[in-house]
N, C-alpha and C positions, 0 to 999 in steps of 0.2 A: 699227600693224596691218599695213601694208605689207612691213615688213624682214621679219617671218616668213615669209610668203607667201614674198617674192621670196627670201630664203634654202632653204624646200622646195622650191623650183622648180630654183635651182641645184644644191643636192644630187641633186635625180633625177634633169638634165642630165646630171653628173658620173657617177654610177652606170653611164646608158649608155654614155660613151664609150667602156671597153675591150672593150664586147659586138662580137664579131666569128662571125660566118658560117664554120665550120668546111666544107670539101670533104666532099663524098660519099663514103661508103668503099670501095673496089674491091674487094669481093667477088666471087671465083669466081663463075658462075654455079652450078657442079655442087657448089661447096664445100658441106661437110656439118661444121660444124665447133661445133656443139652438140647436147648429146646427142638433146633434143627432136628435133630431126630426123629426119626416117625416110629410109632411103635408097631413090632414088626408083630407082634403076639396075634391072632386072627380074633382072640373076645378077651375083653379086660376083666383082670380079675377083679370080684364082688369083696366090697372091704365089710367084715363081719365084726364085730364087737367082741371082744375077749370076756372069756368065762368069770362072770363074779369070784374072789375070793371065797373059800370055804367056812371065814367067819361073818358072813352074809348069811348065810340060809339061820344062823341061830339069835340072827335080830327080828324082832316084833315090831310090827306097825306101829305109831303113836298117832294120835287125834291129833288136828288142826288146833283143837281148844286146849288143849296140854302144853303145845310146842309154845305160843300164844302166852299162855298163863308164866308160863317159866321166866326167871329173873335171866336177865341176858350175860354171859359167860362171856364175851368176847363184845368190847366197846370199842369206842373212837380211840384211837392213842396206843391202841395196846398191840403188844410184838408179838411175834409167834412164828415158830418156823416148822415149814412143813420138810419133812420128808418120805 
């Protein structure tokens, strides 16, 4: 009657050992990131459009009839990768 015993005993030992304590998780404080949640902010903020690059202001307009006239650089088939 003992081996059983002292075999459940080590089985539930065993069972606990790989139980370990996970860290707390670093949530935002202001995060809102399930929908249940109500947003506590009293005015939402206005989504702005980010500053063009500064190799913008030294591009020139081109005509409709130019872009048009031009042999096409980029066909059916063809790869390219952006970054």
């Amino acid at each position: 009657m003992m081996f059983p015993k002292m075999t459940s005993l080590m089985f539930a030992a065993l069972a606990l050992v790989g139980c370990a304590a996970m860290p707390a998780p670093r949530n935002l404080a202001d995060a809102q990131y399930q929908p249940s949640q109500a947003i506590e902010a009293p005015e939402a903020k206005a989504c702005v459009d980010p500053a063009p690059p500064p190799v913008v202001a030294s591009l020139q307009p081109m005509s409709l009839a130019v872009v048009n006239a031009a042999q096409d650089v980029i066909a059916a088939g063809d790869r390219f990768k952006l970054m």
